[in-house]
C-alpha positions as CSV (number, residue, x, y, z in Angstrom):
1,X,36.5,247.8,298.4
2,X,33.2,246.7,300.7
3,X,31.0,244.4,299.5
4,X,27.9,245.6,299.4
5,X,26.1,243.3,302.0
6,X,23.1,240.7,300.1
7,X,20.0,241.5,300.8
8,X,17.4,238.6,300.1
9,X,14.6,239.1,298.6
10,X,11.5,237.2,298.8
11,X,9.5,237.0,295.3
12,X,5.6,236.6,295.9
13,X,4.3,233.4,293.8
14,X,1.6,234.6,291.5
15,X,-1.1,231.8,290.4
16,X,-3.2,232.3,287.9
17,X,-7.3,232.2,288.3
18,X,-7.6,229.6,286.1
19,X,-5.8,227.9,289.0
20,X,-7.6,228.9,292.1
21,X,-9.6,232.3,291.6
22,X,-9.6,235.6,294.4
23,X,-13.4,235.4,294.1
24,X,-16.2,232.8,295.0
25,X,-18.5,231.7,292.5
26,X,-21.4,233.5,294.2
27,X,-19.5,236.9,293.5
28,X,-18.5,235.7,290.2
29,X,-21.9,235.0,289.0
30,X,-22.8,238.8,289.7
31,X,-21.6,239.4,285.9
32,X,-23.6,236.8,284.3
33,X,-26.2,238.0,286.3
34,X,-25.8,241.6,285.2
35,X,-25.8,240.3,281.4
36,X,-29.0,238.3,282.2
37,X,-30.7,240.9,283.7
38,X,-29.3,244.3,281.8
39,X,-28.4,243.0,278.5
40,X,-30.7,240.4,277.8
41,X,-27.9,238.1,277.9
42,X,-26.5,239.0,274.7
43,X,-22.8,240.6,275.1
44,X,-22.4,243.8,276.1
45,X,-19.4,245.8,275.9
46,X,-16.8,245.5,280.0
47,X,-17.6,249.2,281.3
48,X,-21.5,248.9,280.6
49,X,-21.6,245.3,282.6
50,X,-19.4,247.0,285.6
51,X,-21.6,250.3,285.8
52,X,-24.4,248.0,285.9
53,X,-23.0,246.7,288.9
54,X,-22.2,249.7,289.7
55,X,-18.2,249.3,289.8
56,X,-15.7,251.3,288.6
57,X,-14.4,249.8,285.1
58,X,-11.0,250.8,285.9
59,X,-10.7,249.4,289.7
60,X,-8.8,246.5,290.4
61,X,-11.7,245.1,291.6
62,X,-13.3,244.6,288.5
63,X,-10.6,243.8,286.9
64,X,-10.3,240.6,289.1
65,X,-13.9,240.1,288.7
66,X,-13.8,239.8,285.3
67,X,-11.1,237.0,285.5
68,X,-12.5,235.2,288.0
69,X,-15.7,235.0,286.2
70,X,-13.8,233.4,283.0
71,X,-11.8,231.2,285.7
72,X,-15.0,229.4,286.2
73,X,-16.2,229.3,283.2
74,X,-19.4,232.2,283.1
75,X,-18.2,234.3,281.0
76,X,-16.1,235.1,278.4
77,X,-13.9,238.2,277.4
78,X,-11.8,240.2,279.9
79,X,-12.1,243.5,281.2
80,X,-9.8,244.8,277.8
81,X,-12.2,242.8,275.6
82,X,-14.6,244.5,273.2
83,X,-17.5,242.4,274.9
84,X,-18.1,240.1,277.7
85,X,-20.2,237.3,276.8
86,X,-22.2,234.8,278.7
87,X,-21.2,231.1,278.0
88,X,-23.5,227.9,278.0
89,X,-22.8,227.7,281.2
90,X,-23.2,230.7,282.8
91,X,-26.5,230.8,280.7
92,X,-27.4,227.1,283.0
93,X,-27.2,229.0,286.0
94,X,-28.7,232.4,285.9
95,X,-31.3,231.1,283.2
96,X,-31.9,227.4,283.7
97,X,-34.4,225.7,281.1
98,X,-34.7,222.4,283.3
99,X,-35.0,221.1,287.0
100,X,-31.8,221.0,288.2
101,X,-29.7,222.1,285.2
102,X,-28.3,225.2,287.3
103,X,-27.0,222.8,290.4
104,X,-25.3,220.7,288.0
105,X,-23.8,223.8,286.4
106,X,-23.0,225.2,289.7
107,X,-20.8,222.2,290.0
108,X,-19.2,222.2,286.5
109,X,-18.0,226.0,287.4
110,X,-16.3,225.1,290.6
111,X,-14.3,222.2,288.7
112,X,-12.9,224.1,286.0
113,X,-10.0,226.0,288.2
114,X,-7.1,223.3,288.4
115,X,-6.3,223.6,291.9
116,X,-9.7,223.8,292.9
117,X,-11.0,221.1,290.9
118,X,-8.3,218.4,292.1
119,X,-9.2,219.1,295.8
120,X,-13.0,218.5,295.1
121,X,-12.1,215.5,293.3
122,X,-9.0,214.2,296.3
123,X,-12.0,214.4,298.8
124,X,-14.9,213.3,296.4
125,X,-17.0,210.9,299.0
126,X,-14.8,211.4,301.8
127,X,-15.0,214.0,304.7
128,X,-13.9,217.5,304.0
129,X,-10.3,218.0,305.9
130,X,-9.0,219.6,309.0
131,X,-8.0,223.8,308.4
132,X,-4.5,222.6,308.6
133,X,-4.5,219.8,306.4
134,X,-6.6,221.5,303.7
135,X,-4.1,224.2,303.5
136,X,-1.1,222.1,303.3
137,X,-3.0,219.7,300.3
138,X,-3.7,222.9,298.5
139,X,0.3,223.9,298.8
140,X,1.4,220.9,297.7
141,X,-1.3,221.6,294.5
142,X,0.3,224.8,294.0
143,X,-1.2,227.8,295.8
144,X,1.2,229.8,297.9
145,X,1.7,229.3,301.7
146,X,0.5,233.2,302.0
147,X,-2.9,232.2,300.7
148,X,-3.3,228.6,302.1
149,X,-6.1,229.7,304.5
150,X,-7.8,232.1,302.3
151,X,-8.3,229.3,299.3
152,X,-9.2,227.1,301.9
153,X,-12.5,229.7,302.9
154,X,-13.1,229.7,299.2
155,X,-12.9,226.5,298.3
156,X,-15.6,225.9,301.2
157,X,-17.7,228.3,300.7
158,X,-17.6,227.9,297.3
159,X,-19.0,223.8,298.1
160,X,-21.4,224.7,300.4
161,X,-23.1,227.2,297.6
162,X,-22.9,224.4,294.9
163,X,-24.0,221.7,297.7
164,X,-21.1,219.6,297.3
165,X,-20.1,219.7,300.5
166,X,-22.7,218.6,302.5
167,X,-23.4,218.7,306.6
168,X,-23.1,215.4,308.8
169,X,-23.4,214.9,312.2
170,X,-19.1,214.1,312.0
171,X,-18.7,217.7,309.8
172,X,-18.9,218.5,306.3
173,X,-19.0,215.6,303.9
174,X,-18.3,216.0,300.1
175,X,-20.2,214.9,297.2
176,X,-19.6,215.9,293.8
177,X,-22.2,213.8,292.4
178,X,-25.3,214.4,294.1
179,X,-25.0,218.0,295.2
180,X,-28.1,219.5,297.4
181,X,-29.6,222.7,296.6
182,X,-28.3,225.4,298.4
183,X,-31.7,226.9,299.7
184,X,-32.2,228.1,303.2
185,X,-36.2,229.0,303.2
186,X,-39.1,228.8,306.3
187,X,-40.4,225.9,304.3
188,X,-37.9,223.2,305.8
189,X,-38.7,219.6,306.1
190,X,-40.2,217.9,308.5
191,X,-37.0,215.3,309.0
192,X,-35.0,219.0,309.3
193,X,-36.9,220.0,312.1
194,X,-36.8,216.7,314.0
195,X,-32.7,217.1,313.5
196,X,-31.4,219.0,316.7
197,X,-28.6,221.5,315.9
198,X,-26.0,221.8,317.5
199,X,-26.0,225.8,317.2
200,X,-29.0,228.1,315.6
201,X,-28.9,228.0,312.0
202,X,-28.0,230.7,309.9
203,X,-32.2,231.9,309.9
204,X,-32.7,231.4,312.7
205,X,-30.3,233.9,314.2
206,X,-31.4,236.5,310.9
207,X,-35.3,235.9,312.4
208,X,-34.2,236.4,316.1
209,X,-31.8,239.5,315.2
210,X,-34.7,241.1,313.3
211,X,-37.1,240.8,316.2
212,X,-34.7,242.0,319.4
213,X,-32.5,244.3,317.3
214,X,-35.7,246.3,315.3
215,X,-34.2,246.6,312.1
216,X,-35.0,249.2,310.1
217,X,-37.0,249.2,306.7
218,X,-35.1,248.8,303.9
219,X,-35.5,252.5,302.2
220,X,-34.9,253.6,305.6
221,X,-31.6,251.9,306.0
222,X,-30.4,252.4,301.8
223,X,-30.8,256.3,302.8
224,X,-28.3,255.7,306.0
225,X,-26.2,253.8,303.9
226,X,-25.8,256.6,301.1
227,X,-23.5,258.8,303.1
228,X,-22.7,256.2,306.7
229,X,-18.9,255.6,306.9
230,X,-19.6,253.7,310.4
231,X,-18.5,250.4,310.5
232,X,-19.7,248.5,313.8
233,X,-16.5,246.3,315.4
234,X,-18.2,243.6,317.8
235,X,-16.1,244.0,321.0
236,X,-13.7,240.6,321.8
237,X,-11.6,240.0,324.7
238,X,-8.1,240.7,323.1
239,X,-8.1,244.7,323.3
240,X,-5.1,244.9,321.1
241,X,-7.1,243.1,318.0
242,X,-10.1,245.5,318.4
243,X,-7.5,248.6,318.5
244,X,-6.0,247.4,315.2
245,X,-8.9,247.3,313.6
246,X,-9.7,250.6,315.3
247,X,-6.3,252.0,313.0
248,X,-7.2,250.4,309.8
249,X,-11.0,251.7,310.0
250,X,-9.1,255.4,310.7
251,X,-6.6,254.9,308.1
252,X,-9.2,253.9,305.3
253,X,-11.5,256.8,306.1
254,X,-14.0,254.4,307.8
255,X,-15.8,255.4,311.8
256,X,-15.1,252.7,314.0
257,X,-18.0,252.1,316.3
258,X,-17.2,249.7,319.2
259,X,-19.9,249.6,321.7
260,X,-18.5,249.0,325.1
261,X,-16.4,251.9,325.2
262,X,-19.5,254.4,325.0
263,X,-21.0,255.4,328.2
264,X,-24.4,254.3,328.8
265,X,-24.8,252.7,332.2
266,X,-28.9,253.2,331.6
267,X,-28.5,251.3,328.4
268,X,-28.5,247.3,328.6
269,X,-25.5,245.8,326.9
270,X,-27.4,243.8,324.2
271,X,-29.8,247.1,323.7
272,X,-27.3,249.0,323.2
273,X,-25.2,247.3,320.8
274,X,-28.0,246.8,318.3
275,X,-28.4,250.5,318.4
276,X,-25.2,250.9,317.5
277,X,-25.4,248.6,314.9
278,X,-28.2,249.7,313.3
279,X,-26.2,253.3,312.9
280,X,-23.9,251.2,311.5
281,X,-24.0,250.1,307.7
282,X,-20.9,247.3,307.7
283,X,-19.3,245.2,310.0
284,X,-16.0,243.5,311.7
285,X,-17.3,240.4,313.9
286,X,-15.0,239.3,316.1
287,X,-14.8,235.5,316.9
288,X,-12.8,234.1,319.1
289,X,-12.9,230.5,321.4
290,X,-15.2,230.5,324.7
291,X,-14.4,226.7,325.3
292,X,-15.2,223.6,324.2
293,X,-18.0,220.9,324.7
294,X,-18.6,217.3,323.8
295,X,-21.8,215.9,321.7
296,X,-23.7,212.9,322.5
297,X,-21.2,211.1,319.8
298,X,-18.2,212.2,321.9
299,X,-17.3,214.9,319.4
300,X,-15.5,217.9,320.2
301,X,-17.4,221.3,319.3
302,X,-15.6,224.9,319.9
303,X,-17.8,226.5,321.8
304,X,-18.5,230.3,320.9
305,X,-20.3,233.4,322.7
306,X,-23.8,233.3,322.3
307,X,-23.5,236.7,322.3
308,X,-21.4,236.6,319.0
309,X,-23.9,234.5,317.6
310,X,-26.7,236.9,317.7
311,X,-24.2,239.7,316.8
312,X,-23.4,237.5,313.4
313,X,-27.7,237.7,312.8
314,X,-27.6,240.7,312.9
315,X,-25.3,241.3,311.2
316,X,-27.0,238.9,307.8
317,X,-30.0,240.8,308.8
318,X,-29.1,244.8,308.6
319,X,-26.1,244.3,306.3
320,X,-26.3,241.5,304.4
321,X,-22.9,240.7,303.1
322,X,-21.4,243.9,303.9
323,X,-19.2,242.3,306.8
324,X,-16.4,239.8,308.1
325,X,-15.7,237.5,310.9
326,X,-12.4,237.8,312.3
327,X,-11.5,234.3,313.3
328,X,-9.2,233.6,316.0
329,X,-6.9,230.8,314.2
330,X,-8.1,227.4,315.5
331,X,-11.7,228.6,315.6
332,X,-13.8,226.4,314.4
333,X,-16.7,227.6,313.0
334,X,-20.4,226.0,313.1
335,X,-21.2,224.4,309.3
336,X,-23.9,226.8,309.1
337,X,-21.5,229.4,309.1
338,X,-18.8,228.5,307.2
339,X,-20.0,229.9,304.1
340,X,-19.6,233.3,305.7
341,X,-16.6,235.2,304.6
342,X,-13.8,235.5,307.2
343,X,-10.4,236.4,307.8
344,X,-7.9,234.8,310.5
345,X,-5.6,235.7,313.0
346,X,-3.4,234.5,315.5
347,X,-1.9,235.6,318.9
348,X,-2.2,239.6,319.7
349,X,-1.0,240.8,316.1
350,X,-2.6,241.0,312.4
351,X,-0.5,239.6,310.4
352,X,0.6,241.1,307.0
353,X,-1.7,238.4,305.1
354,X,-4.6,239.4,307.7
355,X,-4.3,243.3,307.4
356,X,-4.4,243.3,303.8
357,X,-7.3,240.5,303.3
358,X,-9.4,243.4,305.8
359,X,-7.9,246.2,303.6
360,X,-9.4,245.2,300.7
361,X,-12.5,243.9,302.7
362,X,-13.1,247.3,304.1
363,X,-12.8,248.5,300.3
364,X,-15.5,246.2,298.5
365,X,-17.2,247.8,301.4
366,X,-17.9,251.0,299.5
């Protein structure tokens, strides 16, 4: 008799969101917010809070919305419950009663996941680590290889919104007990002002977007959006990324729109690609290295297209968070744009992890 030859399989690690959640705290407060604002905060029953976010109450999406929400602490009952209920501290964030009680909330949220909370409190008063290190400290805590550099996004993103993790000239710096207000208005300090940067700041770029690019009013652009399947892919140097993205687009039943492979020799390159973003109502920005530089300190900054830049204020300014930056692995990212979701890659291929992270991207897109 042949025996049958062994085929190994390899089981995907599932971690709970009470471990390290699949959403940021600044998604997650979008139910308490709902409750809040729709229900008067009192409970209201799971497929009246998703309709009022206008989410389908049997997706998976809001289904993982619902737990992360509970992971940190906002709300309480799942998607099955009879209601979902705003907790104490939920209710300190969306409806503080004092000065400051929904920063220090902000922080008590971002705690309460295991995984999460350990790292925060490993690099309490100490510098936030290097992509590779980060990822290996959260293995070691528990999350799966897979999803190293995705927790590692969240769990910065998530401590920029709280304003634990805080921006030196030497990178980000964390400080769980005296988190700063994560407020990005015109009205900045003086002592900001005087502080030169060593890119344009995350307004900045949204102002000077606005102003070259000519975007449209907003009823203007929510009738585009109604029925506009385009989704605007800034053009990079690796051909074979931008043609991958090209298939997913196709494949989820998305328009690609890459600009530089549309004839208009009478058309300026920068003209031209905010037109096409403005038909546009999401977006893929690709980001990859230009260089590098050296500061006054001797510190070494990846220098990125300036081009890509402006692209990226646009990009806050017609779609607000209705795109990605796919990050060439390595990249490192100005502070003032880390917050922004992303998605790595390395070489001239997606990876599986990459693909699917855009999948479900391009789906939240809807």
């Amino acid at each position: 008799m042949i025996a049958k030859p062994q085929v190994s399989v390899e089981k995907r690690i599932k971690v709970s969101q009470t471990e390290i959640p699949r959403e940021s705290l600044a998604k997650a407060l979008s139910i308490a917010e709902a409750i809040w604002e729709n229900f008067a905060g009192k409970g209201a029953a799971p497929h009246d809070v998703a309709l009022a976010l206008d989410l389908s109450p049997t997706s998976g999406h809001w289904r993982n919305l619902c737990g992360t929400s509970i992971a940190y602490g906002l709300t309480e009952g799942g998607y099955n419950a009879n209601t979902i209920e705003l907790t104490a501290l939920g209710r300190a964030i969306v409806a503080p009663t004092s000065e400051g009680e929904d920063i220090a909330a902000k922080v008590q949220a971002i705690l309460k996941p295991r995984v999460m909370g350990e790292f925060y409190k490993k690099y309490d008063k100490a510098k936030f680590p290097k992509e590779n290190i980060a990822e290996n400290v959260l293995v070691s805590l528990g999350v799966p290889k897979e999803r190293a550099a995705e927790a590692v996004g969240l769990v910065r993103e998530n401590g920029l919104f709280s304003g634990v993790l805080r921006d030196t000239k030497t990178g980000l710096f964390v400080a769980l007990g005296s988190p700063s207000p994560h407020v990005q208005t015109k009205e900045s300090s003086s002592d900001e002002e005087d502080v030169p940067s060593v890119q344009p700041d995350a307004f900045e770029l949204e102002e000077f977007a606005k102003k070259v690019s000519g975007v449209v009013e907003t009823k203007t652009q929510a009738a585009l959006e109604e029925k506009n399947t385009n989704v605007f892919i800034s053009h990079g140097k690796n051909r074979k990324i931008v043609d991958q993205l090209k298939e997913l687009l196709t494949f989820g039943k998305f328009t690609p729109i890459v600009s530089v492979e549309k004839d208009a020799a009478s058309i300026p390159v920068p003209e031209k690609v905010f037109e096409d973003m403005r038909l546009c109502y999401a977006a893929v920005i690709h980001v990859d290295k230009e260089g590098e530089f050296l500061d006054a300190d001797g510190n070494t900054h990846t220098r990125l297209n300036e081009n890509v830049l402006i692209e990226i204020g646009a990009a806050i300014a017609l779609y607000r968070k209705r795109f990605i930056l796919l990050v060439e692995t390595g990249v490192k990212l100005p502070s003032n744009l880390q917050g922004l979701y992303r998605c790595e890659y390395e070489g001239d291929q997606l990876d599986y992890a990459a693909t699917m992270k855009l999948l479900k991207t391009f789906n939240e897109f809807r």
